[in-house]
N, C-alpha and C positions, 0 to 999 in steps of 0.2 A: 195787806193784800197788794198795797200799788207799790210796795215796796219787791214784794216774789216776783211782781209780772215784770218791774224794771228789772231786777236779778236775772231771769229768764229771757229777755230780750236782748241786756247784754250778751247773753250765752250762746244764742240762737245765733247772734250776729257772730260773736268768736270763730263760732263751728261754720260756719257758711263762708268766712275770709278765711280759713283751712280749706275749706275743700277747694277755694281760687285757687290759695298755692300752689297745692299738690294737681289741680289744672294744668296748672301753668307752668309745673317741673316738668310734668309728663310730655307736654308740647313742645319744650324747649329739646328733653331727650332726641325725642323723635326727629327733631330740625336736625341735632346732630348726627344722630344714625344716617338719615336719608339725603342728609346735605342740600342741596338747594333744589331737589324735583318736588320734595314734598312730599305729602304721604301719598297722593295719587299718580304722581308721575312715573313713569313706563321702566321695567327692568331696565338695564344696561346690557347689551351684547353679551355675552359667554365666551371670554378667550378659548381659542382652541387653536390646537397644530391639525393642519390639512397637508396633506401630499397629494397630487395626481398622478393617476392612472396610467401606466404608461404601456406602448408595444414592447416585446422584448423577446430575445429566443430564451427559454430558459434548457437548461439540460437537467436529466431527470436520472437521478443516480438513486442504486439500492445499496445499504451499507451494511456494514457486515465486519464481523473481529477476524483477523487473521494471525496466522503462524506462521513465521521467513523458514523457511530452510535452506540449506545451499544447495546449488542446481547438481554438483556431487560430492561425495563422501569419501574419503577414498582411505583405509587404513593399511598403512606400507610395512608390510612383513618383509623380512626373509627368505628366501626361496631353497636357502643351502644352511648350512652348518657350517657353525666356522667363530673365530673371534674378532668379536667389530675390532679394527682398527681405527676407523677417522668416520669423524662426523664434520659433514661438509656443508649444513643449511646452518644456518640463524633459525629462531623461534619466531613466529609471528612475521618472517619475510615472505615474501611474495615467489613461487617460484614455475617457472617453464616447463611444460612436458619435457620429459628427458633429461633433465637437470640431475648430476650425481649428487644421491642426496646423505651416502656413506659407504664405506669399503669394509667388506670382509677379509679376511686375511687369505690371499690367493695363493699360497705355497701349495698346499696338498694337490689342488685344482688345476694347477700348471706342470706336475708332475704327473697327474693321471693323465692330460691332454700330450704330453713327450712321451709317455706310454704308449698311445694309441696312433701317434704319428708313426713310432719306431715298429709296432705290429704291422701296419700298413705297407712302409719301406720293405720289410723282410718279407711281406707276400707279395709284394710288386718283383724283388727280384728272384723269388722261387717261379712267379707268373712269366716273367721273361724266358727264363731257362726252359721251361715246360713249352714253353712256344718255338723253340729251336729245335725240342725235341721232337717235336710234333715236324716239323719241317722235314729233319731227318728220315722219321717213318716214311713221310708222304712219298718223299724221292725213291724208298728204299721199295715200298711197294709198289711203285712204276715201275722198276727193274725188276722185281718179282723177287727182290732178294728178302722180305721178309712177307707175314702174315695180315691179312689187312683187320686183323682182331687187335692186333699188336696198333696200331695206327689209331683203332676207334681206343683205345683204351687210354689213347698221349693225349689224345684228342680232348677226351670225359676230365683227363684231370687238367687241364688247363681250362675249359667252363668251370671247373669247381675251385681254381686260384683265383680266378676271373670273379667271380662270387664273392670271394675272402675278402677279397680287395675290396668291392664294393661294401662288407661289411666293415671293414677297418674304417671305411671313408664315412658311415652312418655313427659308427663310434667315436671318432674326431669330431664331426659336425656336433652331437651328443656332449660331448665333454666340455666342447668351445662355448657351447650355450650354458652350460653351471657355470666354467668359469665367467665365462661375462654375468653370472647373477651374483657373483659377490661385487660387483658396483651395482648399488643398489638405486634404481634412479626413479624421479618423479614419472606417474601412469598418469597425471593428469595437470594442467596448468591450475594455480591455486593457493594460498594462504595456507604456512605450516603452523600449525598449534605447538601444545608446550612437549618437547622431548620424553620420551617412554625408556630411554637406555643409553647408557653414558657409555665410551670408548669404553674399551680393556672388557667388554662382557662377553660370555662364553653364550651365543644365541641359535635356535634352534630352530628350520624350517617347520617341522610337524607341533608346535607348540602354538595352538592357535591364542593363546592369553598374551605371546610376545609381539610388540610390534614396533618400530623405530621412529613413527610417527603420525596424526593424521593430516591428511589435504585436505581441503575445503575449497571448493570452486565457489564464492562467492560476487563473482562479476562474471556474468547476469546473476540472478538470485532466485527464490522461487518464492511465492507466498501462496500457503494452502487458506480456505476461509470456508467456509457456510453460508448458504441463503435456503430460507423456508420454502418447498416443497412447494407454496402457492405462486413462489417467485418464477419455476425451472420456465414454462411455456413463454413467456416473456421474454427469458434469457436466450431461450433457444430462437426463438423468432429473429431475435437481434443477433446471435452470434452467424446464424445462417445468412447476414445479408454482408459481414466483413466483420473483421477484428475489432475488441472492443477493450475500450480503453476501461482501466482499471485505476486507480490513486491512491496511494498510501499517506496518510495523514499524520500530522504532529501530533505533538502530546497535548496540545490546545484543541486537537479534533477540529482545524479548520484549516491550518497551512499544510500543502502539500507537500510531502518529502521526497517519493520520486513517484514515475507515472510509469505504468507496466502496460502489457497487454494482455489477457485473456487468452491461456491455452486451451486448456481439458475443462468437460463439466464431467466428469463421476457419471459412471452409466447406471447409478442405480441412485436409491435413496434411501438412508438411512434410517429405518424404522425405530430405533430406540429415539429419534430428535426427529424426525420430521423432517431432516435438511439436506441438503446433496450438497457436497465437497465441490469446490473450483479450483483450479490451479491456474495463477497469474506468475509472468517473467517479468521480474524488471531488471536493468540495464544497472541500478546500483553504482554509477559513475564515481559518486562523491562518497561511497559506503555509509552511508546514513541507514542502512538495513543491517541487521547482522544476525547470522543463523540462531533460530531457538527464541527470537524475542515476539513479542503479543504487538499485534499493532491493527488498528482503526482502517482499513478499507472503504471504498466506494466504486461502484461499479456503474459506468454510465451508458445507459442501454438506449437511448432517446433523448433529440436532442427537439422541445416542442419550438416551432418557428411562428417567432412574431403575432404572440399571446398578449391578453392582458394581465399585466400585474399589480399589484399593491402592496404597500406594507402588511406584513401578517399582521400588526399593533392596529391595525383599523377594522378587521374582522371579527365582528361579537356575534356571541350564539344565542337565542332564543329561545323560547319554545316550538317556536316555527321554523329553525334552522338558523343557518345564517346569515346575518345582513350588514350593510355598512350603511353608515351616515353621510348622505352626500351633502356637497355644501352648492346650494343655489345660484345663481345669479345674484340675487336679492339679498344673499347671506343668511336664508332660515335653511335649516337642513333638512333633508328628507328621508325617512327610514328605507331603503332599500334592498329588498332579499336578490342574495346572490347566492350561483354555486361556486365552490370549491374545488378543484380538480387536484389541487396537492399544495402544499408550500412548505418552509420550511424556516429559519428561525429570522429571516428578514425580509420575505419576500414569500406572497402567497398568489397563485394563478387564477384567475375567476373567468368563466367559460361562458356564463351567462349573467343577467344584472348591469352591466357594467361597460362602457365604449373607452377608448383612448379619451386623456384628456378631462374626461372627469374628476373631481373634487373628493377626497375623501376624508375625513376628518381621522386622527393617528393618536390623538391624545385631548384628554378633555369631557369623556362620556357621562361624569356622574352628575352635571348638572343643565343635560340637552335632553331633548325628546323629539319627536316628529312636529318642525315648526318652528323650534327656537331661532332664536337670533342668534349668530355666532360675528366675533371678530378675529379672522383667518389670520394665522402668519406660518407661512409653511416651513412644513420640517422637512423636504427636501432641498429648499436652499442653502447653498454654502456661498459664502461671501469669495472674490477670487483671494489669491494671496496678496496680493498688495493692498488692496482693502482689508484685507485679517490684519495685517501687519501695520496699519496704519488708522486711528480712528477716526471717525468721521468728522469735521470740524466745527464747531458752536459757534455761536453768540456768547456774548458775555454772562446774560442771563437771560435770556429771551427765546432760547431753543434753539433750532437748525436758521442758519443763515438763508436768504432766499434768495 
């Protein structure tokens, strides 16, 4: 028996300098996890990015897909019959009202216009003669040597040469005008597209499928677009106090390509979409628009003056709406509900909530709450350039020099 209880007492004693050990592993852990506060000593701050609040105008645009068209169209027919001889434009050049843009063969058209001269000359000098003879009566009836029937009757045919005349001269005028249509010349200033008919073609004025070219007036430009129906009263409000700027957008949907103005809004609304048509002009300087293409619009209808703003990344939503994290004095932050009047992918406007100059925390929400500690480094500052370009200087081991 005093042999089991020594047995037993060594054993009691094994197990009891085990469970020190495993004491004094678990103690040693926790020294390393918690490093030198202990297990009692207080969180550490909560790194976060804060940015302040700041005044600012922002401008308040509605956006919208648009369609360019050219401001006009213009497809250059024929006006006569006849065989092209010469084509006088380049493809894709640029050309001036008036410009001869090709010739039709003016033989037949200069021989009907020598027609109609030479009718003319032969009733001017039948018209001459009838006018001498009218003289002659006149005399001849003052002498009473003839009949004064005979005198009205010299009289009626020289108004009816007098006539001819003026007809020959409507038919000259008449023929001068064809032939001036086999120079066939630009109706509008404008960019020619690709050629419809080569020299040597036998082309016809009443064939409306022929035509030698189209113009395209693409400086200024036109962009048609859409906005919803709940938008028009807004627009119209704005359009009625002066012209409003319009902006076509890159293909990145943020750099501007050029800036228009607002013509027309569509006097009605499109019941199959809900949206009413706009038409904007832009000036197109550098041709970055070209007729037929899709392109990103914005329309700035209000321009709000010296608001408060914030990063949109510090507006979280709740159950109770919206609120931001402000950062104290003290550095604990405070949950505070604001409104929202609009914002958009970097920048959101808050109407109420919020003063110039306020604290807002931008990044860092999943491990704050109403109270925390935080250690702020703001994500509004930029270093200037000569500090970016140069690093700050050290100590050899010892951190920032003093």
């Amino acid at each position: 028996m005093k042999k089991l209880r020594k047995y037993a007492l060594i054993l009691a004693g094994l197990i009891a300098v085990a469970v020190v050990v495993v004491i004094v592993a678990q103690a040693q852990q926790q020294r390393q996890f918690f490093g030198k506060r202990g297990r009692g000593a207080p969180e550490a701050p909560v790194p976060v990015l804060a940015a302040q609040a700041k005044l600012a105008d922002v401008p308040v645009y509605l956006d919208g897909v648009g369609t360019t068209k050219a401001l006009n169209t213009v497809t250059v027919r024929p006006q006569v019959d006849g065989k092209l001889m010469r084509i006088l434009f380049k493809e894709g050049e640029d050309v001036e009202r008036g410009f001869v843009l090709a010739e039709i063969d003016p033989v037949t058209y200069q021989a009907m216009l020598d027609q109609a001269m030479a009718k003319k000359a032969q009733d001017e000098a039948q018209l001459a003669n009838a006018r001498l003879d009218l003289e002659r009566y006149n005399r001849l009836v003052a002498s009473n040597s003839t009949t004064r029937q005979q005198a009205d009757t010299q009289k009626a045919m020289v108004a009816q040469l007098e006539a001819q005349v003026k007809l020959d001269q409507a038919a000259i005028d008449n023929t001068q005008a064809i032939l001036g249509y086999t120079k066939i010349v630009a109706p509008i200033s404008g960019r020619t597209g690709i050629r419809m008919v080569d020299e040597g073609n036998l082309i016809r004025a009443g064939d409306a499928s022929t035509g030698i070219v189209v113009i395209t007036q693409i400086r200024p430009l036109s962009i048609f677009f859409s906005l919803p129906q709940q938008q028009i009263a807004r627009v119209n409000r704005a359009f009625a106090q002066g012209p409003l700027l319009v902006e076509a957008l890159g293909a990145d949907n943020k750099s501007v390509t050029d800036r228009g103005t607002l013509r027309v809004v569509d006097n009605q609304v499109d019941q199959a979409t809900g949206t009413v048509k706009l038409k904007a002009e832009f000036p197109n300087a550098e041709l970055q628009l070209w007729p037929g293409q899709f392109v990103n619009v914005r329309l700035l209808i209000e321009t709000l003056r010296q608001v408060v703003v914030v990063p949109t990344a510090s507006v979280q939503r709740g159950p109770n709406g919206t609120f931001v994290y402000v950062v104290k004095e003290d550095n604990a932050v405070a949950v505070r509900p604001v409104t929202v009047s609009q914002q958009d992918d970097t920048q959101a406007v808050v109407t109420t909530g919020l003063k110039a100059e306020d604290r807002v925390v931008t990044t860092g929400f999943a491990r704050i709450s109403d109270g925390t500690k935080v250690a702020v480094s703001n994500a509004d500052e930029t270093p200037p350039p000569a500090a970016a370009a140069e690093p700050p200087r050290r100590g050899r081991r010892g951190g920032p020099k003093s």
